[in-house]
C-alpha positions in Angstrom: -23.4 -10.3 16.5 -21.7 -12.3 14.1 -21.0 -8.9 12.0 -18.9 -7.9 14.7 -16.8 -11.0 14.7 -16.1 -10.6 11.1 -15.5 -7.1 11.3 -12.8 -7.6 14.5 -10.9 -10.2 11.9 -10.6 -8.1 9.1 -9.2 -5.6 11.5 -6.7 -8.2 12.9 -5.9 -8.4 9.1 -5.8 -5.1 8.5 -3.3 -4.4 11.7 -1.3 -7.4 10.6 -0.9 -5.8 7.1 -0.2 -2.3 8.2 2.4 -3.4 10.5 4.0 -5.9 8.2 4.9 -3.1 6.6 6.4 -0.9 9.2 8.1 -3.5 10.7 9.2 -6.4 8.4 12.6 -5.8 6.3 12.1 -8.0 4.0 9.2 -5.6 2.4 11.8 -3.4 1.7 13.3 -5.8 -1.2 9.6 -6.8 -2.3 8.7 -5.3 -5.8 6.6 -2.7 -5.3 3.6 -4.7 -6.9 3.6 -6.6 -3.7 3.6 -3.8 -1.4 1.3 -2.1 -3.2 -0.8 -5.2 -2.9 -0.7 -5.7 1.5 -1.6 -1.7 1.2 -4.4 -2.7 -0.7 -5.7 -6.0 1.0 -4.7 -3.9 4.6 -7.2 -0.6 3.2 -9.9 -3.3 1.9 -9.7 -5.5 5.2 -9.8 -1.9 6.6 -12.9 -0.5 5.2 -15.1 -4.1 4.8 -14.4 -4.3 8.9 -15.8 -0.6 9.4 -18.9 -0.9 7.0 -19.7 -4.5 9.0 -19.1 -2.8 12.3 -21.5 -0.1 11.4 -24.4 -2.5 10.0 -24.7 -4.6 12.8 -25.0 -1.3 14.9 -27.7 0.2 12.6 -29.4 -3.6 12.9 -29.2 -3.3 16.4 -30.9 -0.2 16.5 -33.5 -1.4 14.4 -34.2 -4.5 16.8 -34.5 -2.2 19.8 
Protein backbone atom coordinates (compact mmCIF):
# COMPACT_ATOMS: atom_id res chain seq x y z
CA UNK A 1 0.00 0.00 0.00
CA UNK A 2 2.40 2.48 0.79
CA UNK A 3 3.78 2.20 -2.98
CA UNK A 4 0.65 3.57 -4.00
CA UNK A 5 0.75 6.58 -1.77
CA UNK A 6 4.13 7.48 -3.04
CA UNK A 7 3.28 6.79 -6.51
CA UNK A 8 -0.19 9.26 -6.17
CA UNK A 9 2.51 12.07 -4.92
CA UNK A 10 4.82 11.95 -7.49
CA UNK A 11 1.85 12.17 -9.74
CA UNK A 12 0.54 15.29 -7.86
CA UNK A 13 4.09 16.50 -8.71
CA UNK A 14 4.15 15.56 -11.85
CA UNK A 15 0.52 17.33 -12.63
CA UNK A 16 1.81 20.36 -10.72
CA UNK A 17 4.88 20.50 -13.08
CA UNK A 18 3.09 19.90 -16.27
CA UNK A 19 0.63 22.48 -15.56
CA UNK A 20 3.01 25.01 -14.23
CA UNK A 21 3.98 25.13 -17.41
CA UNK A 22 0.91 25.55 -19.40
CA UNK A 23 -0.45 27.79 -17.26
CA UNK A 24 2.14 30.05 -15.37
CA UNK A 25 3.50 33.25 -17.37
CA UNK A 26 6.16 33.71 -15.60
CA UNK A 27 7.84 30.38 -17.32
CA UNK A 28 7.79 32.11 -20.29
CA UNK A 29 10.69 34.63 -19.06
CA UNK A 30 12.54 31.59 -17.28
CA UNK A 31 15.80 30.60 -19.05
CA UNK A 32 15.29 27.68 -20.80
CA UNK A 33 17.66 25.69 -18.33
CA UNK A 34 14.82 26.09 -15.87
CA UNK A 35 12.09 24.92 -17.99
CA UNK A 36 13.99 22.30 -19.25
CA UNK A 37 14.50 21.37 -15.64
CA UNK A 38 10.29 21.18 -14.34
CA UNK A 39 10.05 19.10 -17.80
CA UNK A 40 12.54 16.92 -16.43
CA UNK A 41 11.59 16.64 -12.56
CA UNK A 42 7.62 16.54 -14.10
CA UNK A 43 8.79 13.20 -16.72
CA UNK A 44 10.97 11.78 -13.63
CA UNK A 45 8.09 12.31 -11.00
CA UNK A 46 6.09 10.85 -14.03
CA UNK A 47 7.75 7.70 -14.65
CA UNK A 48 9.06 6.81 -10.68
CA UNK A 49 4.99 7.13 -9.94
CA UNK A 50 4.10 4.61 -12.78
CA UNK A 51 7.06 2.04 -12.05
CA UNK A 52 5.81 2.27 -8.04
CA UNK A 53 2.18 1.92 -9.10
CA UNK A 54 3.03 -1.15 -11.13
CA UNK A 55 5.18 -2.95 -8.26
CA UNK A 56 2.88 -2.81 -5.67
CA UNK A 57 0.40 -4.34 -8.16
CA UNK A 58 2.80 -7.19 -9.24
CA UNK A 59 3.32 -7.58 -5.12
CA UNK A 60 -0.18 -7.80 -4.76
CA UNK A 61 -0.50 -10.40 -7.08
CA UNK A 62 2.18 -12.21 -5.61
CA UNK A 63 0.46 -12.17 -2.00
CA UNK A 64 -2.74 -13.42 -3.46
Amino acid sequence: MSHRIVAVLLLVVAFAAFVAQWMFPFLDDAPWMLRTGVTVVGVVCLLAAVSLWMRGIANRGRSS
